[in-house]
N, C-alpha and C positions, 0 to 999 in steps of 0.2 A: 644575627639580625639581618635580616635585606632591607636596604636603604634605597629605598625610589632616587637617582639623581635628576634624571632627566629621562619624557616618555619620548616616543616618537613613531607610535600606533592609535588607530582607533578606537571605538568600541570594538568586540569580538561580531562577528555575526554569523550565519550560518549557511551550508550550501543544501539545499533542496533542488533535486531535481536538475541540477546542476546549476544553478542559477543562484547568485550570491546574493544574500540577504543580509547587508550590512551594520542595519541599525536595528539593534535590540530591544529598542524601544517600543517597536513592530509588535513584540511578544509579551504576552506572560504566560507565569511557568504556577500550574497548578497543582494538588496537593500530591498525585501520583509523578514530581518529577518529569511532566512533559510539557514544550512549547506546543502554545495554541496562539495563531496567529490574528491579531482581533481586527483586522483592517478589511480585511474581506468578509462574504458569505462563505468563501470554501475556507473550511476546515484542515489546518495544516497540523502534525501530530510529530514529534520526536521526542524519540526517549534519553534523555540526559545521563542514562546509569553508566557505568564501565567497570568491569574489575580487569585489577592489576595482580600482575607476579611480581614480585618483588625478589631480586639475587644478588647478593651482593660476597662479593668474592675476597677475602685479607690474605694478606702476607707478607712476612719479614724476611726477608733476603740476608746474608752475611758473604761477600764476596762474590756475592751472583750463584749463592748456593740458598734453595730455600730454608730456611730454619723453622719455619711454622707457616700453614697455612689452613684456614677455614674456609665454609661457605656455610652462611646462613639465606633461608629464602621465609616467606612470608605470603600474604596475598590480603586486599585489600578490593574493597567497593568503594568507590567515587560517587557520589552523587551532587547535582548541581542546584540549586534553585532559586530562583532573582529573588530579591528585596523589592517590596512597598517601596515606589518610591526611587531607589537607583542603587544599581551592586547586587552582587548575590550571596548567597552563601553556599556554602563547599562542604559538604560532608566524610569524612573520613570512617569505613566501617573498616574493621580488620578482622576476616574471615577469617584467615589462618594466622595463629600465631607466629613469633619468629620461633625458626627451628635450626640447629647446628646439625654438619656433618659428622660432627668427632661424637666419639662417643664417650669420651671422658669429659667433656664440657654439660653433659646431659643432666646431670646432678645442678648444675648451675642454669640449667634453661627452666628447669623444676620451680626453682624460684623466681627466675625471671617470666615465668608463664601467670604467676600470684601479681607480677608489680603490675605487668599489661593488662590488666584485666579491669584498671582504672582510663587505662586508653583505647577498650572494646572500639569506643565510636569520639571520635573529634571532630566539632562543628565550629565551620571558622567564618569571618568575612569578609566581603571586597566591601570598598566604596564603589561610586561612579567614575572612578578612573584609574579602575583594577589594582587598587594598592587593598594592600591587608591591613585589614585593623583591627580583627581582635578574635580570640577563641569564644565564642558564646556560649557553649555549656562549661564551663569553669568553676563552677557552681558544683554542678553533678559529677562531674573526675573527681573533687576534693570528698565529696562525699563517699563513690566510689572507693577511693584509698584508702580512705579509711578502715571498710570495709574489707581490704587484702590486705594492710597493714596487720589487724589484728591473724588472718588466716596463716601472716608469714610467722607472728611469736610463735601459734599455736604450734603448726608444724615445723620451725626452726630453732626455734627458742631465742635466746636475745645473745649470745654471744656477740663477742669483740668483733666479730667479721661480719655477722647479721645486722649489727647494732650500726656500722659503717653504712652498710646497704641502706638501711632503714632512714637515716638520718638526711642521706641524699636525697633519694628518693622523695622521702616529702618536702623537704624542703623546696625540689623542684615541679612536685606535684603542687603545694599551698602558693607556688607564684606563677601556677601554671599560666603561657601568656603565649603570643608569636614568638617570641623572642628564645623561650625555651624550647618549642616546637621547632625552630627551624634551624638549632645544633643540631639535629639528627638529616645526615643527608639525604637518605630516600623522600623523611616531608618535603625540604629543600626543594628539592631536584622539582617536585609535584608544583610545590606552591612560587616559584620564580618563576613557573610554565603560566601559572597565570597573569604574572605582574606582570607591568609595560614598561618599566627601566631598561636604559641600553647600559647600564653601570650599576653596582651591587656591591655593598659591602656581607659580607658573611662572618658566624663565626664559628670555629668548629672547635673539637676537643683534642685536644694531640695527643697522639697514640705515641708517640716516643717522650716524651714528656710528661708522664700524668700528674693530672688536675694542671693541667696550664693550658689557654687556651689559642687558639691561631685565627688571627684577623685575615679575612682572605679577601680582596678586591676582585674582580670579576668584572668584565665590559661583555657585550652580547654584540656577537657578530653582524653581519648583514642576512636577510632573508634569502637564501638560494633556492629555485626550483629546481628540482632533480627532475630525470629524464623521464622516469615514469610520474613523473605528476604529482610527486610529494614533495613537502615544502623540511627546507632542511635550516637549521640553525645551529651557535652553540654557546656557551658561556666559559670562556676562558679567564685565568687569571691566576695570583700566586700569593703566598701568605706569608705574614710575619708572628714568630714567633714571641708570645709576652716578656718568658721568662730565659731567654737563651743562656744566658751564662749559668743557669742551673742547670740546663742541658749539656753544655761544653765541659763540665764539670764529670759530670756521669759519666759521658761518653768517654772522658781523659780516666778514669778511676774504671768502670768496669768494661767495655768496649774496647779498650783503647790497647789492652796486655793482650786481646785477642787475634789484632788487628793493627798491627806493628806499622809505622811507617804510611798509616792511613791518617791522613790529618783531616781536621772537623771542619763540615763545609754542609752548613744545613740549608736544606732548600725545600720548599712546599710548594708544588704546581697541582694544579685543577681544570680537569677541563668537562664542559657536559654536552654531548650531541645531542637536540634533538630533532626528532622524525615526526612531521603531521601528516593526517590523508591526505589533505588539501588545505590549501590556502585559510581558510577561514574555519578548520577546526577547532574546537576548545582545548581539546584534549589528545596530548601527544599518543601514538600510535607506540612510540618506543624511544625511551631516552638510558642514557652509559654517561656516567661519572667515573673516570677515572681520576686517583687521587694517589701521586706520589708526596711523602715525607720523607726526606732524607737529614742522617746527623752526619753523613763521610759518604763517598762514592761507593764503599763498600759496608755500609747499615741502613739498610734501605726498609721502609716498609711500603707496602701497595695496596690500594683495594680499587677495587672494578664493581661499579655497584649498578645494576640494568634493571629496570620497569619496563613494563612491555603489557599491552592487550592480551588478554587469552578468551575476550568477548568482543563483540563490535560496540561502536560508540553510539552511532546515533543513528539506528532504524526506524525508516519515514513507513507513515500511512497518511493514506488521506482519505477523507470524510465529505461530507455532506457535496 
């Protein structure tokens, strides 16, 4: 979950023609997704769309020696468009499913290609003072799942390890909400780019611990201008784990005969850069999570997970 503490920006607004336009209020945003500016005669036109690549890179270390490592990537459309009223909402379209490099995981992406197919499109909202407040089709995913739940008996059948799948899955599908949306870090990463918190509570799933999860605090640094003209930030902070003495447990029983003389010393750090065109864009240019968990100096797991533009953001026309 991201917990708003404290803001200390304004509304977003926009750079036309190099000229900043502060107040979004100036705008609405019509049914094709673009601002049209209602204060003047001249017609001002930007398109709100973007797609995303999505890469995010895992690995488990054993004494600074890799012992597993994947890379799954994705791609995704953005789209923006205000609310009646104040806020907007945020559309999530996911053009490419997530896809693995290994090719013994392929069998399990089969299925995991059935579960996403209830999260094709997620539409979410701000208020007027960029906080999220709610997934608005939650209605239509539930129905959706439904729909791939059945397609997973047909083509998997119900065993012990289906039936596991299964059970999760909807249960996190029938509460589907922000809160479920934003354990997964590439949403994260998207949807803090929008909020105005200089402080964030998170929660993530822990990879050396499963089914336990890790609270992670987060403060967001100051605004820096880099040399060429873009605006730089980043979201640092570190996690605590729920269940640690279940973990210290493992680690002592299977880990521990591997790894002689390595004492348990868990630690969770996080940190997210990101990169704007400028000053007053909505939408990062290109943001890196990286994300260490450690149970010993020597059981380490990593993941590097990067969004990035592979479209432009916002191309002007103008009119009348």
């Amino acid at each position: 979950m991201i917990q708003a503490v404290q803001e200390n920006r304004g509304n977003y607004g926009f750079v036309i023609d190099n000229k900043i336009i502060a107040n979004t209020d100036k705008f609405t945003i019509n049914g094709k997704g673009k601002i049209i500016e209602k204060d003047k005669n001249k017609l001002i036109i930007s398109a709100m769309s973007i797609i995303y690549q999505v890469t995010s890179k895992s690995s488990i270390c054993l004494k600074q020696a890799t012992a597993y490592e994947e890379t799954v990537t994705q791609q995704w459309q953005i789209s923006y468009k205000e609310k009646s009223g104040a806020g907007f909402f945020l559309t999530i379209d996911m053009l490419e499913k997530p896809a693995t490099n290994l090719s013994d995981m392929k069998p399990s992406y089969a299925l995991f290609d059935i579960i996403n197919e209830a999260m094709q499109t997620i539409v979410v909202s701000f208020n007027r003072f960029n906080q999220l407040v709610m997934v608005e089709n939650q209605k239509d995913i539930i129905a959706a799942w439904k729909k791939s739940k059945q397609k997973i008996i047909d083509k998997f059948g119900e065993e012990k390890a289906v039936r596991k799948v299964l059970d999760e899955t909807e249960f996190n599908y029938y509460n589907f909400s922000v809160n479920i949306l934003e354990r997964s870090i590439p949403y994260c990463m998207l949807l803090a780019s929008l909020c105005e918190a200089i402080e964030y509570q998170m929660d993530f799933r822990s990879i050396l611990n499963e089914d336990d999860n890790v609270k992670v605090k987060v403060s967001r640094s100051p605004i820096s201008m880099l040399e060429n003209g873009k605006v730089h930030y980043y979201l640092k902070g570190s996690g605590k784990l729920g269940h640690l003495s279940k973990l210290e447990e493992k680690y002592t029983q299977n880990i521990l005969p591997f790894l002689p003389d390595t004492a348990f010393e868990y630690l969770y750090q996080m940190q997210t850069d990101y990169t704007f065109a400028g000053e007053r864009s909505l939408f990062f240019e290109r943001a890196v999570t990286r994300i260490t968990e450690q149970a010993s100096q020597d059981y380490v797991y990593c993941n590097q997970t990067i969004i990035e533009q592979i479209e432009p953001t916002e191309k002007e026309e103008r009119c009348g």
